[in-house]
C-alpha positions, 0 to 999 in steps of 0.5 A: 683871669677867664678868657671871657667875662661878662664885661666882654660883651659890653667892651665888644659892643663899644670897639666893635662898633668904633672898627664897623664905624671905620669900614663903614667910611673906608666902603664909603671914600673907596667907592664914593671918591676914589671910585673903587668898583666894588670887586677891589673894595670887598674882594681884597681891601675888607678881606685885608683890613681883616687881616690886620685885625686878626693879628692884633686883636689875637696878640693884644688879647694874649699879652693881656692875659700873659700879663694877668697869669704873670701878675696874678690878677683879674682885672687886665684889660687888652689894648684896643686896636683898629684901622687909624682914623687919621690915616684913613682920611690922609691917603685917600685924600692926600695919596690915593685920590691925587694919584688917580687924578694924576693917572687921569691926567695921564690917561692910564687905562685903570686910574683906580688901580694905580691909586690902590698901588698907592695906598698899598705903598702907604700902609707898607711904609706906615707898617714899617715906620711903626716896626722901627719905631718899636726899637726906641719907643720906651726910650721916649716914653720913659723920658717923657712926663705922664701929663704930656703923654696923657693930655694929648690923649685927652685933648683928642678925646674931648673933641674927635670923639667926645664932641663930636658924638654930643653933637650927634646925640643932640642932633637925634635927641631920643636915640642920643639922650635915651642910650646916654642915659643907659651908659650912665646908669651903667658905668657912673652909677655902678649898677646893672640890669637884671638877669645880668643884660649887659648895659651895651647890649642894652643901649644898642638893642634901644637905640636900634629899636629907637632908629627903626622906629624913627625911620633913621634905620634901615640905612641904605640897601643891604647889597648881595653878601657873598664870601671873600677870603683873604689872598695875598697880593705880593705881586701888586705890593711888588709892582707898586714898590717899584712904581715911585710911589714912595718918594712921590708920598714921603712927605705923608707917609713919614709924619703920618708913621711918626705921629702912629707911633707917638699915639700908640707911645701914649696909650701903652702910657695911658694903660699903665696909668690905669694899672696895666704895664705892657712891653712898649716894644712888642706892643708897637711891633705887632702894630706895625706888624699889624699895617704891613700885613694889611698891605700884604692881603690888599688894604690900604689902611694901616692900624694903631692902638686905639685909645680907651683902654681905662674905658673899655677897663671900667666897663669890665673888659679882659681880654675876650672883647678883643677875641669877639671883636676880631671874630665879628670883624673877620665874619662881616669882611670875609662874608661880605655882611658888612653892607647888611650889618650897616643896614640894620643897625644905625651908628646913632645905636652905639654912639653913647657908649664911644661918648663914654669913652671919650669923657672916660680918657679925658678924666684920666689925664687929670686923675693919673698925674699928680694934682700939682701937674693939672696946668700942664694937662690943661696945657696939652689939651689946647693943640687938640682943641685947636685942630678940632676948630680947624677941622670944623672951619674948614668943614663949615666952608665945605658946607658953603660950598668952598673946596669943593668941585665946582666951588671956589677953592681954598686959598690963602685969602682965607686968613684975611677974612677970618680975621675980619671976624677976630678969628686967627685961623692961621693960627689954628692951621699952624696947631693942627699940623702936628698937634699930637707932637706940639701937645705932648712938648707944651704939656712936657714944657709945663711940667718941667717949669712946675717943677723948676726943671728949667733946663729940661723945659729948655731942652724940650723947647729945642726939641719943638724948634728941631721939628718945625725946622723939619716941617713936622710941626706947624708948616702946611699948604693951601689944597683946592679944598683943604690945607695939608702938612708941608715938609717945608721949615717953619722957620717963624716957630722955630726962632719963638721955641728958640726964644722959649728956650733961652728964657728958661735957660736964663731963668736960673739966674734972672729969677728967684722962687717964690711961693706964690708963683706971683 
């Protein structure tokens, strides 16, 4: 397998604007909500979020190709990789942003560098939960059914990304319809563009043309770039380890590590389904190595497996697109370009092809499993559509102006009155707090029955009451302006997965099998 390829642009297209996405809104939360002057954002957190990109990207598009030149083939695709979205959102508003508030209340000379302290202690331990992890990782990969560990992965992708850019797309119709219409042709209907144009290239060129012609683009201004290399900061990293930031944000920093490692369990299991077998351990390691490196050059965002493996796969990507992402990464960050990139280029020009992707993953939970264990997907797909609807609620209530500064704060009240309207919001609140890890049960749970292995469907219900005794599932908290995981017992849901196993453990004597399932 070469080191580049034609689907190497088209697959570089597709992470690349996923990675320039997540510096866009990490430039954006660190200035406009955290504060951050710009010296911080772009002299050390862009320089360190490069950093952690290097080391992934280079050592996932080397494993690829070890794994081609092993198994002499040349169709391997890197894993994708990149700054978690999820974390990304929860220290800036759940660690970051109440540790200025709290400097500020304490009238500290500089609320904003206390708060960076913060988040460098967050992705450190992110970092190493990660490394940890790596050591038991293919224990429970191997233990755990494909279903369970693919569907979550759907589950996210129909509604964080897939839904998500459709509504997108429909929102700015030419520029969302016209570059669909060029990713389809390219990747469902199997053909190509003449002189041998990559259909990404394609869909990009047209929807930045569409967006300079609607006025969408140019966004913003273009700033002043100027060069930032990346410096380590051990002395800050040291000075904020010490600060108590560790025990102040456990309970975000420890389920935020477990669910990056669960995610990335998934995606290695989703990239062996697609043919590609990676070492679970060296593969969760360098993420983990990955995050503490960020921390250790000034970021306070630590990385993760992407999922879209079978997608950037079917679009023909080895492992150059991995190399020409971190190349572009590294160039915009170090450069300072990144405010010029994002004037030009309109994120609505990309956004086709991470819809693609999204759809991509989604067909391969039900292609990758065997036809008997399509329930048990549909199964796992329901926690994720549920956070989704949890998400949008409570971003509709922002849109009304609730738990927002000035407006009426979110309380509990709320379930009251969603549930004037038929709607059990607690319920979905409940779902999303661990979502990744209850989908992955109930699916694991699904394929235990459909195969009649009630035992193991008990075992995996003892496992889900084990870890809302925890508060790592269904336990959470009303904020001014959100709800937030709560490391608190969910005694109620403990007991009914207790209830769950008990009925399967007694299904061996109270039932007989049919044929019918009736």
């Amino acid at each position: 397998m070469r080191w580049l390829v034609r689907g190497d642009i088209d697959g570089f297209f597709g992470l690349a604007l996923d990675n320039l996405v997540q510096l866009l809104v990490l430039t954006a939360l660190c200035t406009g909500v955290l504060g951050f002057p710009g010296e911080l954002v772009y002299g050390r957190i862009l320089p360190g979020a490069a950093v952690s990109l290097l080391i992934g990207n280079l050592f996932y598009a080397w494993q690829a190709m070890r794994l081609a030149r092993r198994e002499n083939r040349s169709d391997v695709c890197a894993l994708p990789y990149g700054i978690n979205t999820v974390s990304l959102f929860a220290y800036v508003f759940l660690v970051m942003l109440p540790a200025k508030l709290a400097a500020q209340a304490a009238g500290a000379p500089d609320p904003a560098r206390i708060a960076w302290h913060a988040g460098l202690v967050a992705c450190f331990g992110a970092g190493v939960i990660e490394l940890a992890g790596s050591l038991v990782a293919e224990r429970i990969r191997r233990s755990t059914p494909r279903a369970a560990l693919l569907s979550t992965l759907a589950g996210i992708a129909m509604t964080f990304i897939a839904l998500g850019f459709l509504m997108r797309s429909y929102a700015r119709p030419v520029i969302g319809l016209g570059t669909l219409a060029v990713i389809l042709l390219t990747y469902f209907g199997r053909v190509r563009f003449r002189f041998g144009v990559p259909g990404g290239l394609v869909a990009v060129a047209l929807g930045t043309a569409f967006g300079w012609a609607s006025g969408i683009a140019p966004v913003g201004n273009p700033g002043h770039p100027a060069a930032h290399l990346p410096l380590p900061v051990f002395g800050e990293l040291y000075t904020a380890l010490r600060g108590g930031y560790w025990l102040n944000y456990f309970s975000v920093i420890l389920p935020m590590g477990l669910f990056t490692v669960l995610g990335s369990l998934q995606n290695i299991e989703s990239a062996q389904a697609a043919g590609d077998t990676y070492s679970t351990r060296s593969s969760l390691a360098v993420n983990g190595l990955g995050s503490i490196g960020a921390a250790l050059f000034g970021s306070c965002f630590p990385t993760t497996l992407y999922i879209g493996h079978p997608g950037w796969k079917a679009m023909g990507a080895r492992a150059g697109y991995s190399v020409l992402n971190c190349a572009f990464m590294s160039l915009i960050c170090f450069t300072g370009t990144l405010s010029l990139v994002a004037w030009a280029v309109p994120i609505e020009a990309g956004m086709a092809i991470v819809l693609w992707i999204g759809i991509v993953i989604a067909a391969q939970a039900f292609q990758a499993v065997p036809r008997e264990h399509a329930p048990a997907v549909v199964v796992g797909l329901l926690p994720g559509l549920a956070g989704w609807s949890a998400f949008m609620a409570k971003a509709g209530l922002h849109a009304a102006g609730m738990g927002q500064p000035g407006g009426q704060p979110f309380s509990s009240d709320l379930v009251a009155a969603f549930g004037r309207s038929d709607i059990w919001i607690d319920g979905a609140l409940r779902l999303e707090q661990g979502f990744i890890v209850s989908a992955m049960i109930l699916a694991a749970i699904t394929v235990c029955v459909i195969e009649r292995r009630f035992f193991g469907a008990a075992a995996w219900s003892v496992a889900a009451a084990a870890l809302s005794a925890t508060g790592l599932m269904h336990s959470y908290a009303w904020t001014a302006g959100d709800t937030v995981m709560l490391l608190r017992p969910a005694w109620d849901w403990a007991a009914a997965y207790l209830v769950m196993a008990a009925c399967f453990v007694s299904a061996r004597w109270v039932t007989v099998a049919t044929d019918t399932g009736a």
